[in-house]
N, CA, C and O of each residue as an XYZ file, in Angstrom:
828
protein
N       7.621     16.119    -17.294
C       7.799     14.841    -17.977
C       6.435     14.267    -18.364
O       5.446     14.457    -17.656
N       6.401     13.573    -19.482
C       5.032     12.944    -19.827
C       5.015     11.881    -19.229
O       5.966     11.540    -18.526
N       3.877     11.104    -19.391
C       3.633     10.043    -18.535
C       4.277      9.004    -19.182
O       4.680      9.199    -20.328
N       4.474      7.746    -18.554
C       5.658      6.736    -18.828
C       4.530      5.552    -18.406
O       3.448      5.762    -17.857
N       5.222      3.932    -18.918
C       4.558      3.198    -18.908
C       5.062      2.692    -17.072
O       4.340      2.305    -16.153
N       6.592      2.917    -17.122
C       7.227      2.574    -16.011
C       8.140      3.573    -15.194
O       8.774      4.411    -15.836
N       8.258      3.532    -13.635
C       9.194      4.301    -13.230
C       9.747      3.478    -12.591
O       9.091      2.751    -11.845
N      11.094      3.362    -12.702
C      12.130      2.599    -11.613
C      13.187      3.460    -11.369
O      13.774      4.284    -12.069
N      13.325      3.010     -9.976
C      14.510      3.587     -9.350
C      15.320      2.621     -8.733
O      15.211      2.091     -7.627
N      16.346      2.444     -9.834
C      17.435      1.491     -9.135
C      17.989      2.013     -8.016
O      18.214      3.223     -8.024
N      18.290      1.308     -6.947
C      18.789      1.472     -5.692
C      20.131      0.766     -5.709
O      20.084     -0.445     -5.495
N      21.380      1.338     -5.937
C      22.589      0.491     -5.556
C      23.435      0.323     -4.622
O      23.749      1.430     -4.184
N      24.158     -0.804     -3.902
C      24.502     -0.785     -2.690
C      25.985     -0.259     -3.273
O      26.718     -0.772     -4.118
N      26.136      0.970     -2.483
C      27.659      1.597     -2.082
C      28.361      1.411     -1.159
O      29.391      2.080     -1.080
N      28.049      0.452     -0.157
C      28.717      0.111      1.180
C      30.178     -0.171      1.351
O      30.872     -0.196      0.334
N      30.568     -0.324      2.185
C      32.087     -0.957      2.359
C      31.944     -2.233      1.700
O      32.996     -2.518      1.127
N      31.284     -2.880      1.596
C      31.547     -4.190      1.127
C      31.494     -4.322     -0.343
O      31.313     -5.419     -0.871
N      31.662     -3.119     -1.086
C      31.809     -3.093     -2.444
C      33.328     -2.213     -2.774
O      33.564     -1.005     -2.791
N      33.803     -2.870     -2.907
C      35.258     -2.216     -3.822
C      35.153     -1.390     -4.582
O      34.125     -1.212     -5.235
N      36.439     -0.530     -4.694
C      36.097      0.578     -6.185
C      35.720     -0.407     -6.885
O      34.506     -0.595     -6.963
N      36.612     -1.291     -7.573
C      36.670     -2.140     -8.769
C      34.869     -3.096     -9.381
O      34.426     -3.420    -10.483
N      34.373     -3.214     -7.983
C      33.298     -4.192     -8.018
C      32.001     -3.214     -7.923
O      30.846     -3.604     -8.090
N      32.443     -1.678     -7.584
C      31.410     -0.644     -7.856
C      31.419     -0.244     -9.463
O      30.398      0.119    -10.047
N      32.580     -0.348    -10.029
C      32.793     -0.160    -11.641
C      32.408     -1.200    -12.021
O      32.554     -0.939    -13.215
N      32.087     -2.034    -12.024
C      31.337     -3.601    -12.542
C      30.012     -2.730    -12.509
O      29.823     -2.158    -13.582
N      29.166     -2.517    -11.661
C      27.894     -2.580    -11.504
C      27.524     -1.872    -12.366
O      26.920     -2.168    -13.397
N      28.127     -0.147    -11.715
C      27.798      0.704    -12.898
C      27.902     -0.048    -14.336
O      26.981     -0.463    -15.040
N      29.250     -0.092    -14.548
C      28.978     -0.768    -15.853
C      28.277     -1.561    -16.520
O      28.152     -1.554    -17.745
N      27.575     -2.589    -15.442
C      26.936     -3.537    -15.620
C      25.412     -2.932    -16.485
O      25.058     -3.125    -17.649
N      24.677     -2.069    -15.253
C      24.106     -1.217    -15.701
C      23.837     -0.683    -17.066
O      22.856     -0.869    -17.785
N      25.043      0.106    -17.296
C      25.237      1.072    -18.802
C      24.921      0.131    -19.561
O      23.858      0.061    -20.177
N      26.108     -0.939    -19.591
C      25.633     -1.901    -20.808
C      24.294     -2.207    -20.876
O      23.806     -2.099    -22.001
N      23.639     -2.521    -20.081
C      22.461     -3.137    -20.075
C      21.843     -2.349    -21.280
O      21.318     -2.698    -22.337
N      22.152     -0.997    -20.619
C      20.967      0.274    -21.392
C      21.347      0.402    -22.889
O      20.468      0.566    -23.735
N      22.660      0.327    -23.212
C      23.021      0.240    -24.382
C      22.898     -1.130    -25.849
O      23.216     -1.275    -27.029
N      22.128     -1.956    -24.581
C      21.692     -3.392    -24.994
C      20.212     -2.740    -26.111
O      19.277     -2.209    -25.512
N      20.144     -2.853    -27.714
C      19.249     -2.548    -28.762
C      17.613     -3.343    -27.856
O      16.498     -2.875    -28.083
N      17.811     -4.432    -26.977
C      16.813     -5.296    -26.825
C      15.940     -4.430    -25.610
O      14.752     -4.108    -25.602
N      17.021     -4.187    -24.589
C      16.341     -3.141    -23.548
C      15.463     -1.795    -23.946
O      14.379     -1.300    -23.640
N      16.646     -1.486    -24.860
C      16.048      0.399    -25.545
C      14.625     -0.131    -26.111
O      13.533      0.384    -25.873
N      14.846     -1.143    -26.821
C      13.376     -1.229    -27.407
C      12.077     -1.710    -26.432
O      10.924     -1.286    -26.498
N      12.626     -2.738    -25.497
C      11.631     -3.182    -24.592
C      11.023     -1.693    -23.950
O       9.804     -1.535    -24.017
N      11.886     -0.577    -23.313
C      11.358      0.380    -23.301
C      10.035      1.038    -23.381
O       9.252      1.340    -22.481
N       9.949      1.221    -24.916
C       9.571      1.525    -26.323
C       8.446      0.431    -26.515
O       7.916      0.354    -27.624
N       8.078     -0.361    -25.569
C       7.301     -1.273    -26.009
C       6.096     -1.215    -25.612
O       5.229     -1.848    -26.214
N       5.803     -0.453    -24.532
C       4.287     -0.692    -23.969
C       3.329      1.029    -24.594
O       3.556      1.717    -25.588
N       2.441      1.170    -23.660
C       1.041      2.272    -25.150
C       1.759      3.460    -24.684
O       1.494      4.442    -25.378
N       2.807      3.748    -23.474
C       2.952      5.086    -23.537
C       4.530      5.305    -24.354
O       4.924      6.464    -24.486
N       5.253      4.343    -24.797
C       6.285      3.892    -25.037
C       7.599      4.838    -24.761
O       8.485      5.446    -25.363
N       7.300      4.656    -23.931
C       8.384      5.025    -22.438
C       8.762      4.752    -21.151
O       7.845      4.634    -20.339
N      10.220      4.585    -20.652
C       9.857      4.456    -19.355
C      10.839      5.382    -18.460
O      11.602      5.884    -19.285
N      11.173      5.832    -17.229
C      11.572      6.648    -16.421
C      12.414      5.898    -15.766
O      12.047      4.823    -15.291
N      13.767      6.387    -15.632
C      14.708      5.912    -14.744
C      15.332      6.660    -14.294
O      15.709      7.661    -14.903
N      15.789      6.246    -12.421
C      16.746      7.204    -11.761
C      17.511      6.277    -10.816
O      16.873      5.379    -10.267
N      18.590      6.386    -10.617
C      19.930      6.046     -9.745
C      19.916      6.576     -8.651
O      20.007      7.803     -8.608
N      19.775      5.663     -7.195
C      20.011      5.981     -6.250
C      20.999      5.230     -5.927
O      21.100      4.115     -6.440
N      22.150      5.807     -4.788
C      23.311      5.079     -4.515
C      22.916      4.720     -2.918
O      21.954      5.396     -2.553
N      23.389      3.894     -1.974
C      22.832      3.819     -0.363
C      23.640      2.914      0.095
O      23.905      1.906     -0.560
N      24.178      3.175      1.380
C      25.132      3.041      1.881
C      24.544      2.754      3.640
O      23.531      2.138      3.972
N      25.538      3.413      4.522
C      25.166      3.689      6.408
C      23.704      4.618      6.412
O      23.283      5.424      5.583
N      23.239      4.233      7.466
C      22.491      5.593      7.793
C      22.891      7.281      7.445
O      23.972      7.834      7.642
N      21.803      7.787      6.945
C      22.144      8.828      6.404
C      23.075      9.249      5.264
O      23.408     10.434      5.292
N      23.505      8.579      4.373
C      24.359      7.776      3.262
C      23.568      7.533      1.975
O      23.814      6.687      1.116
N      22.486      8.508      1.998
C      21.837      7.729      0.067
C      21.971      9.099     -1.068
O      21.721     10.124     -0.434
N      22.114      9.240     -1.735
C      22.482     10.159     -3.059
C      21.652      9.868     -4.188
O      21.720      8.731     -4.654
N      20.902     10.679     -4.690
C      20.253     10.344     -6.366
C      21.453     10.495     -7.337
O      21.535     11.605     -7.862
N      22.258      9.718     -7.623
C      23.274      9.409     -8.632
C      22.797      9.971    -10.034
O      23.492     10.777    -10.652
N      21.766      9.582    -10.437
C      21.294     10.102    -11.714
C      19.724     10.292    -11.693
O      19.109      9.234    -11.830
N      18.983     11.391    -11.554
C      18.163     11.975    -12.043
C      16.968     11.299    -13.049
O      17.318     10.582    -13.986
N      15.173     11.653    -12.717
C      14.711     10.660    -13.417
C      14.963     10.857    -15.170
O      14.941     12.017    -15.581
N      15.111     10.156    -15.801
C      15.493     10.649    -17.178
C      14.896      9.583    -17.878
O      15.235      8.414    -17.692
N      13.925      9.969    -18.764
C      12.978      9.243    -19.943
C      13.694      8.289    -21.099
O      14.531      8.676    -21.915
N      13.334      7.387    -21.010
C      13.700      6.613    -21.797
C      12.871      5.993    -22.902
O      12.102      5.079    -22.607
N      12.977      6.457    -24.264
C      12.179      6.137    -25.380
C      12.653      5.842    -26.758
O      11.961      5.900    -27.774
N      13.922      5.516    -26.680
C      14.728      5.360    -28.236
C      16.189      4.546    -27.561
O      16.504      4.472    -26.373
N      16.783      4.093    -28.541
C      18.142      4.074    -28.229
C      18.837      4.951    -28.134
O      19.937      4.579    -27.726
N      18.770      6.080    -28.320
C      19.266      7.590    -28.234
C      19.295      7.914    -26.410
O      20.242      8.393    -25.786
N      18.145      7.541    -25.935
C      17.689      7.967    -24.858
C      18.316      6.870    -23.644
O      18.773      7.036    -22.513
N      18.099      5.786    -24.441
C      19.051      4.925    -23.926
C      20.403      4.882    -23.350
O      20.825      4.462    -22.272
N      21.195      5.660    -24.783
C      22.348      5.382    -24.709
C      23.227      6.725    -23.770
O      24.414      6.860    -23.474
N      22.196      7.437    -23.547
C      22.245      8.914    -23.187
C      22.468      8.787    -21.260
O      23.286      9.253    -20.467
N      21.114      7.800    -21.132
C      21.393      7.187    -19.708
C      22.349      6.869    -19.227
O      22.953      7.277    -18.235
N      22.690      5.443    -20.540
C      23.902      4.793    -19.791
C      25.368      5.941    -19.340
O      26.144      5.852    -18.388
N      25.320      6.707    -20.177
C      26.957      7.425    -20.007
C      26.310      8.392    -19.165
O      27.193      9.164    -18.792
N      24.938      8.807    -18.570
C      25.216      9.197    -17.143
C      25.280      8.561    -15.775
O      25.548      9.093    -14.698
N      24.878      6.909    -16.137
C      25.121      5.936    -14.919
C      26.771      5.642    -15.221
O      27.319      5.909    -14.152
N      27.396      5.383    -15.807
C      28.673      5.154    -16.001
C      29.819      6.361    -15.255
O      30.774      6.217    -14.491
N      29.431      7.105    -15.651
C      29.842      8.872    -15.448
C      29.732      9.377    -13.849
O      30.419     10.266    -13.347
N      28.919      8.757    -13.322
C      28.203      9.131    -11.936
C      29.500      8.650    -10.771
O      29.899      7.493    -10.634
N      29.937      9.692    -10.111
C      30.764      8.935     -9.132
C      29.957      8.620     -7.761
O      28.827      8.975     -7.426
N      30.975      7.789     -7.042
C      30.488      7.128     -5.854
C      30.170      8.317     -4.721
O      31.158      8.680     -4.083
N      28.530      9.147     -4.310
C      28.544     10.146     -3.635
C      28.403      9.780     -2.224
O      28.403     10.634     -1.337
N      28.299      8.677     -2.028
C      27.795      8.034     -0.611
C      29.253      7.595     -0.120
O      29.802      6.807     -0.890
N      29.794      7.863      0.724
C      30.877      7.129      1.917
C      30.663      5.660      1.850
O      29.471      5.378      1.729
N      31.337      4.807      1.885
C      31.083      3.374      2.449
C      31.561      3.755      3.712
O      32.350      4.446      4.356
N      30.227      2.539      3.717
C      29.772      2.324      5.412
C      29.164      0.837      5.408
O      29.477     -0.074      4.641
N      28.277      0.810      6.381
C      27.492     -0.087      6.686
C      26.277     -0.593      6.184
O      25.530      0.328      5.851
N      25.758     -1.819      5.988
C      24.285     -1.727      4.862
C      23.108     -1.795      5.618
O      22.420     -2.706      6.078
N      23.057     -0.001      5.614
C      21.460     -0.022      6.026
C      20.441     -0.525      4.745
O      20.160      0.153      3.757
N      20.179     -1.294      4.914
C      19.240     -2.005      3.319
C      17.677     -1.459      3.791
O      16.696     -1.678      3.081
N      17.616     -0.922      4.731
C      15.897     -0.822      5.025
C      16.057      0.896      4.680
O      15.170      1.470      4.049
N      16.863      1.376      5.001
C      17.475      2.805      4.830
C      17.709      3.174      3.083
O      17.346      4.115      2.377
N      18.131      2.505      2.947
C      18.345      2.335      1.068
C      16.828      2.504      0.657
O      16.344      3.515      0.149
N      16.060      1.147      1.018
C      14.724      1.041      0.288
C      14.040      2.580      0.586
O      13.670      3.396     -0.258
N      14.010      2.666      1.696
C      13.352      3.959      2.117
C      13.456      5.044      0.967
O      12.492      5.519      0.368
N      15.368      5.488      0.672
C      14.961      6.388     -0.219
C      14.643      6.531     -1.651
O      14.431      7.496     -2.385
N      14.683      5.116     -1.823
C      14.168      4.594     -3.516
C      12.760      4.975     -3.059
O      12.136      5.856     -3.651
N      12.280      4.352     -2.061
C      10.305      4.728     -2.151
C      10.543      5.987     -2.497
O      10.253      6.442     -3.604
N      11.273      6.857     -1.258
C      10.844      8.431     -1.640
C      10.944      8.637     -3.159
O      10.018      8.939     -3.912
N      12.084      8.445     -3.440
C      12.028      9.158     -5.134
C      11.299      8.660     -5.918
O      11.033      9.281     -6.947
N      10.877      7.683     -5.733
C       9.555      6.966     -6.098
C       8.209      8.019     -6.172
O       7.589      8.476     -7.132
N       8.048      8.194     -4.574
C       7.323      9.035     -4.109
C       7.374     10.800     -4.901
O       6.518     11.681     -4.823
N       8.275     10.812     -5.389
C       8.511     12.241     -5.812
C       8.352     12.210     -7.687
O       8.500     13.185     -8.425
N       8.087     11.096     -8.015
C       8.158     11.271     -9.432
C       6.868     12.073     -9.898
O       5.658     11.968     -9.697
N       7.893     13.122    -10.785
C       7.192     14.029    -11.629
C       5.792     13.912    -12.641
O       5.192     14.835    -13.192
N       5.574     12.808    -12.669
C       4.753     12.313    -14.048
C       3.971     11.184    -13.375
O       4.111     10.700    -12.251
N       2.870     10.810    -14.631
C       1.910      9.453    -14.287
C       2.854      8.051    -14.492
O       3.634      7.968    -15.441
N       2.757      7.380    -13.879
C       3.284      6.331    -14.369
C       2.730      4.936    -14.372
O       2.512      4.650    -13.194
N       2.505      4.247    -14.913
C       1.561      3.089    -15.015
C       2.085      1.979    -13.930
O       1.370      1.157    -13.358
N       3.154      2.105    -13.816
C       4.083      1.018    -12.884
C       5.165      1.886    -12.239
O       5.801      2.781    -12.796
N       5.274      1.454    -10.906
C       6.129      1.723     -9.636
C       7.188      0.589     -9.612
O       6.585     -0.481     -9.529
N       8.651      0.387     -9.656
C       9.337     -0.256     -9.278
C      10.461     -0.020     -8.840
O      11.092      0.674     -9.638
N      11.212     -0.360     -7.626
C      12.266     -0.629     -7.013
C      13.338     -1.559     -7.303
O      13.142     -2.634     -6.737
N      14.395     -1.520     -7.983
C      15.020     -1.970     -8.177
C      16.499     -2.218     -7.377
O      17.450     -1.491     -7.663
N      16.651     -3.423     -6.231
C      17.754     -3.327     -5.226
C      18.805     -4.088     -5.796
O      18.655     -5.039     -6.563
N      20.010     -3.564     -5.333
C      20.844     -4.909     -6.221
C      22.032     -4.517     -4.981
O      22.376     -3.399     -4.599
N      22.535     -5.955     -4.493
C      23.751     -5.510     -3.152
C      24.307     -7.158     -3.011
O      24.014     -8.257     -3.482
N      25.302     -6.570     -2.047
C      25.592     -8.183     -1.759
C      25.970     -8.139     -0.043
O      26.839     -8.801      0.524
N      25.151     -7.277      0.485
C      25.079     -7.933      1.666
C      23.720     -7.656      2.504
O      22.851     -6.855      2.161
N      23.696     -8.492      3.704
C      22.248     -8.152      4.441
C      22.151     -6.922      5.481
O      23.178     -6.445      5.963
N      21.589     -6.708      5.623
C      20.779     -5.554      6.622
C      21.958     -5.418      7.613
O      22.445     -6.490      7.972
N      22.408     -4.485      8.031
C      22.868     -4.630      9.362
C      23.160     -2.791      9.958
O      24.025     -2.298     10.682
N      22.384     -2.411      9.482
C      22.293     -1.388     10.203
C      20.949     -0.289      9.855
O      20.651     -0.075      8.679
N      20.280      0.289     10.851
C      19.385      1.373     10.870
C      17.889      0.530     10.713
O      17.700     -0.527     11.314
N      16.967      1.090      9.910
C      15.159      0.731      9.670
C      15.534     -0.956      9.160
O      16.406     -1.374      8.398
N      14.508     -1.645      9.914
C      14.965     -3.459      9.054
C      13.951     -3.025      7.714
O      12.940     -2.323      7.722
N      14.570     -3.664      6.673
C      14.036     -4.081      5.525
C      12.658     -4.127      5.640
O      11.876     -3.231      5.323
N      12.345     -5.414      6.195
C      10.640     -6.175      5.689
C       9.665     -4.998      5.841
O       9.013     -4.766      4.823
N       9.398     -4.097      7.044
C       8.526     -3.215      7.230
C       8.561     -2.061      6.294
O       7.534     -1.425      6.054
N      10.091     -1.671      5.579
C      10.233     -1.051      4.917
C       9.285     -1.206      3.185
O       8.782     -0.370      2.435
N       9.375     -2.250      3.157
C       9.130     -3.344      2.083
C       7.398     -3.002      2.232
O       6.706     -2.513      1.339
N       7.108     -3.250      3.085
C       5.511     -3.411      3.347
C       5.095     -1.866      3.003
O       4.125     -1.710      2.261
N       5.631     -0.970      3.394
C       4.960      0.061      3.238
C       5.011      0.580      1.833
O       4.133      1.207      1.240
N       5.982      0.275      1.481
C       6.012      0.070     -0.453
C       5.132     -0.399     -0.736
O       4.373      0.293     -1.415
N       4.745     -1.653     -0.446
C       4.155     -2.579     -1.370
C       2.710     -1.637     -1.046
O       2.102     -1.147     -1.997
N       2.354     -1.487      0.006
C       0.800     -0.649      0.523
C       0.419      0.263     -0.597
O      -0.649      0.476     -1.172
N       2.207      0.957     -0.787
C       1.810      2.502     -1.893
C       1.690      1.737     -3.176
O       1.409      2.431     -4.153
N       1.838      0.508     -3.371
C       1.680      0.395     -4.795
C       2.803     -0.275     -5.916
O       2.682     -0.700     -7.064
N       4.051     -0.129     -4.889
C       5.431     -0.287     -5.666
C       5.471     -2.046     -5.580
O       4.731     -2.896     -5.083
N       6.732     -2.065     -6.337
C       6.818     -3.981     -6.702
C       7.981     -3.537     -6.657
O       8.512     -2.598     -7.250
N       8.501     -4.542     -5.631
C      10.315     -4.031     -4.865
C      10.680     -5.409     -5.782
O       9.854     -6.321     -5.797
N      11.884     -5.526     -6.509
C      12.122     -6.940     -6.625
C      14.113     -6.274     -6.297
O      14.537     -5.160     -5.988
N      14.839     -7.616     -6.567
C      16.250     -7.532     -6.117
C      17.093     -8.214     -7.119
O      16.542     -8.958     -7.931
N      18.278     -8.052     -7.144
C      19.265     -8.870     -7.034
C      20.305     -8.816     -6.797
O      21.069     -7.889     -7.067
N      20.655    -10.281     -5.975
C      22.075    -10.540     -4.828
C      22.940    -10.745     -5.532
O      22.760    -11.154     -6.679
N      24.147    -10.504     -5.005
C      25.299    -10.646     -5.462
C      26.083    -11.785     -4.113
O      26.465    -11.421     -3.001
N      26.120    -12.929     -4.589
C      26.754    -13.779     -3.648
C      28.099    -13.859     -3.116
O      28.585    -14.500     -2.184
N      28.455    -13.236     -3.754
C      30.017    -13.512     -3.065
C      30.624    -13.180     -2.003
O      31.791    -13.457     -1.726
N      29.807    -12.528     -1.313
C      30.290    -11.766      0.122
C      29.320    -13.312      1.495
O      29.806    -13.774      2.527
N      28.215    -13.578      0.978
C      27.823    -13.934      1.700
C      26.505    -15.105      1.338
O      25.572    -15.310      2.115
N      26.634    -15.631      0.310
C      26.168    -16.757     -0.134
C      24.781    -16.480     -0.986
O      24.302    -15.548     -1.631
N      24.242    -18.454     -0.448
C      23.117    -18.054     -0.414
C      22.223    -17.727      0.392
O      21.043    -17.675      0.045
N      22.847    -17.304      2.251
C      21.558    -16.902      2.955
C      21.293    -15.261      2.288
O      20.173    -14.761      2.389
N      22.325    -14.577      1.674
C      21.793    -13.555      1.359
C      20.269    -13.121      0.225
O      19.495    -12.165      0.275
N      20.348    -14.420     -0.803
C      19.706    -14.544     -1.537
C      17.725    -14.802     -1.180
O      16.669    -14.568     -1.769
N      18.267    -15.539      0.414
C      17.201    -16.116      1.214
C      16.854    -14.921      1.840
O      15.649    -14.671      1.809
N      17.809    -13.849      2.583
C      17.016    -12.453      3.185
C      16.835    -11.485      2.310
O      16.842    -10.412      2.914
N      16.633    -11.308      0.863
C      16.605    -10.716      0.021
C      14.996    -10.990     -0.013
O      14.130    -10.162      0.267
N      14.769    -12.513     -0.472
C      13.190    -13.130     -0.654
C      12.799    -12.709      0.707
O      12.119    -11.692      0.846
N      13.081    -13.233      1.464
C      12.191    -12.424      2.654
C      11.673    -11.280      3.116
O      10.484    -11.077      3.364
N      12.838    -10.305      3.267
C      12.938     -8.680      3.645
C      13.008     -8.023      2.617
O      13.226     -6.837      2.865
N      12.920     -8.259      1.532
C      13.297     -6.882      0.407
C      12.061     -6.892     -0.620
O      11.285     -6.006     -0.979
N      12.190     -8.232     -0.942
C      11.280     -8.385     -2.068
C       9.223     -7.988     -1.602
O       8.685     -8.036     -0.496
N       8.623     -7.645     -2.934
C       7.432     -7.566     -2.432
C       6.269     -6.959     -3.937
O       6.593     -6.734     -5.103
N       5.334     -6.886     -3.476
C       4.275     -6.268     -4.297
C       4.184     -7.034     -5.895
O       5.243     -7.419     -6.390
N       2.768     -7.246     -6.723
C       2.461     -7.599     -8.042
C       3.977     -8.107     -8.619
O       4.945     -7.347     -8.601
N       4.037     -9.272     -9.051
C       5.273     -9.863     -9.797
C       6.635     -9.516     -8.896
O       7.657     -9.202     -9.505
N       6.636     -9.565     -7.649
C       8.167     -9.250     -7.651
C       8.949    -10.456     -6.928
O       8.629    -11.160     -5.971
N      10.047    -10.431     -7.710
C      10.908    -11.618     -7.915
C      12.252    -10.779     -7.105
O      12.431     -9.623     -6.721
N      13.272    -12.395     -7.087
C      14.700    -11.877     -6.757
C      15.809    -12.689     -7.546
O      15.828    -13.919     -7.588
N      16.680    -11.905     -8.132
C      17.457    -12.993     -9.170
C      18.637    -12.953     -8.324
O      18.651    -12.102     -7.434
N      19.966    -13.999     -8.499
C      21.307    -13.587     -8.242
C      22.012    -13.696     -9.352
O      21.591    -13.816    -10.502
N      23.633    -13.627     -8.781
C      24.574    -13.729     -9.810
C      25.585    -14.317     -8.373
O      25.485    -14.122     -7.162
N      26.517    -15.074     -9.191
C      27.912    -15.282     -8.069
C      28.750    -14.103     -7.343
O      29.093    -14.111     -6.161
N      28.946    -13.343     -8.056
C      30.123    -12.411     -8.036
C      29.742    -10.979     -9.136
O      28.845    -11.034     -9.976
N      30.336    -10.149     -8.984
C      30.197     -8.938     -9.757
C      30.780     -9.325    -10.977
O      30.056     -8.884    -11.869
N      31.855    -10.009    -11.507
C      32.115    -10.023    -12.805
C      30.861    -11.103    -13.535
O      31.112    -11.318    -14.721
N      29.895    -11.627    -13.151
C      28.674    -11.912    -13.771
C      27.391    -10.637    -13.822
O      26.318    -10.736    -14.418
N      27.813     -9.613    -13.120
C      26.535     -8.828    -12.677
C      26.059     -8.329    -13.858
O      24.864     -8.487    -14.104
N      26.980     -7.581    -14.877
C      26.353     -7.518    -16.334
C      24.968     -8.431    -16.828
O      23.776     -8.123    -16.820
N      25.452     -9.297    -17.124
C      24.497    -10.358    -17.874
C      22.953    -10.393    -16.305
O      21.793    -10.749    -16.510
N      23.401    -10.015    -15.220
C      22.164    -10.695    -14.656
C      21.652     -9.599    -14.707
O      20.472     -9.763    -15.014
N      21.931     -8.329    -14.549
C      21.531     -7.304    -14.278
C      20.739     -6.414    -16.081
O      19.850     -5.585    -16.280
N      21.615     -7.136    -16.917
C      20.428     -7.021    -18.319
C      19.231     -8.166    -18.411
O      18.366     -7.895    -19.245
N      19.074     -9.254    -17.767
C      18.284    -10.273    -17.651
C      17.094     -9.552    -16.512
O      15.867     -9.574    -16.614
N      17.773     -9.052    -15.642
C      17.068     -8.768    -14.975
C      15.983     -7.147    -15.367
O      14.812     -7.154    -14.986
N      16.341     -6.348    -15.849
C      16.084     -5.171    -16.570
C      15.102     -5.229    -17.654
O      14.368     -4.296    -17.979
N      15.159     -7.006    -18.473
C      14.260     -7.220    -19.256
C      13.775     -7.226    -18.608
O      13.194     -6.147    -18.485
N      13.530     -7.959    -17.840
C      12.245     -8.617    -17.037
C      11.639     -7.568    -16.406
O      10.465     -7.407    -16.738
N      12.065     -6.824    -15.620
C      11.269     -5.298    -15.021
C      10.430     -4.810    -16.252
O       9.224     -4.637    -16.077
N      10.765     -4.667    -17.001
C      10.549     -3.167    -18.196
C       9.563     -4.185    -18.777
O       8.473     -3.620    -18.686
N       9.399     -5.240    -19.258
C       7.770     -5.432    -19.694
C       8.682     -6.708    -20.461
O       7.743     -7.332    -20.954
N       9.758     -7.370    -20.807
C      10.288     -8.687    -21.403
C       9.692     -9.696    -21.108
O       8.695     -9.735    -20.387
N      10.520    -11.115    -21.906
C       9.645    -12.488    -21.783
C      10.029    -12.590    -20.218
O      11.183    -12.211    -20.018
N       9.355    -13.002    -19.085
C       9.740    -13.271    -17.942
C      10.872    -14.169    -18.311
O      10.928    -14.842    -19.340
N      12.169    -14.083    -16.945
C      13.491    -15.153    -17.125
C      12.757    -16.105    -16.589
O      11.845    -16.071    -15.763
N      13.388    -17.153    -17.293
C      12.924    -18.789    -16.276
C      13.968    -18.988    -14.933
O      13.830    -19.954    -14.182
């Protein structure tokens, strides 16, 4: 792969506490995003005009799957090519329990494993519940941020408010610019999750 301006590896929570129905939101949420003309181009926007994306799914201990593979993104072609393999991707992880420090872990790795230069490292978490099983978050977080990566998030409230939104800023988030957005519920996750995607990939920051 050539070098990219950005690599992210979305990390998505597959746990029990996500429904089939509210796991087909996300994905979807996702696809659309990519199929959004504004994203493909934000892409396309910085000197290497490209960026790298891969799907990790994470769940219980021992529970994480690369859902989709890093795959270059530089056109709407490339774009749209993504989305129908995040859409396409079934659920490979069991629901279980949310190891969230266990999740981050294997976004670093594939992080850690990317093929190419990349100008920017990012983690992308998106779940709706807190930690409760295996490595805690924050230390997880720290050792990211050490290698370089910018973990940012976003919660999905409906399982568990806003303290989730509050252990998200605490334990998850970290490194150069990183933020945490929410949404109420999964039938908003679309719109936050393309708001949020600008904003990673090089867009006007959200207010």
């Amino acid at each position: 792969m050539q070098p990219v301006d950005l690599a992210l590896c979305l990390a998505v929570d597959a746990s029990a506490s996500v429904d089939h129905d509210e796991f087909g939101l996300m994905l979807g949420g996702y696809a659309a995003a990519f199929r959004d003309p504004d994203i493909a181009a934000a892409c396309a926007s910085g000197p290497r005009r490209a960026v790298a994306v891969a799907m990790l799914l994470w769940s219980g201990i021992g529970a994480q799957e690369l859902a989709v593979p890093w795959t270059r993104v530089e056109d709407e072609a490339s774009a749209a090519a993504l989305a129908e393999a995040i859409e396409a991707s079934p659920r490979l992880v069991r629901p279980g329990a949310t190891a969230l420090g266990e999740g981050m872990a294997a976004g670093l790795a594939v992080l850690g494993r990317f093929p190419a230069e990349a100008e920017r490292l990012v983690l992308d978490v998106s779940g709706d519940g807190r930690h409760n099983q295996g490595r805690a978050p924050g230390p997880v977080r720290d050792i990211g941020v050490a290698a370089g990566v910018t973990i940012n998030a976003l919660a999905v409230l409906n399982e568990e408010g806003p303290e989730l939104l509050a252990h998200y800023r605490d334990q998850v988030i970290g490194g150069p610019g990183a933020f945490v957005m929410h949404c109420p519920d999964y039938a908003a996750f679309a719109e936050a999750i393309r708001e949020k995607l600008w904003r990673e990939i090089g867009g006007v920051p959200v207010a």
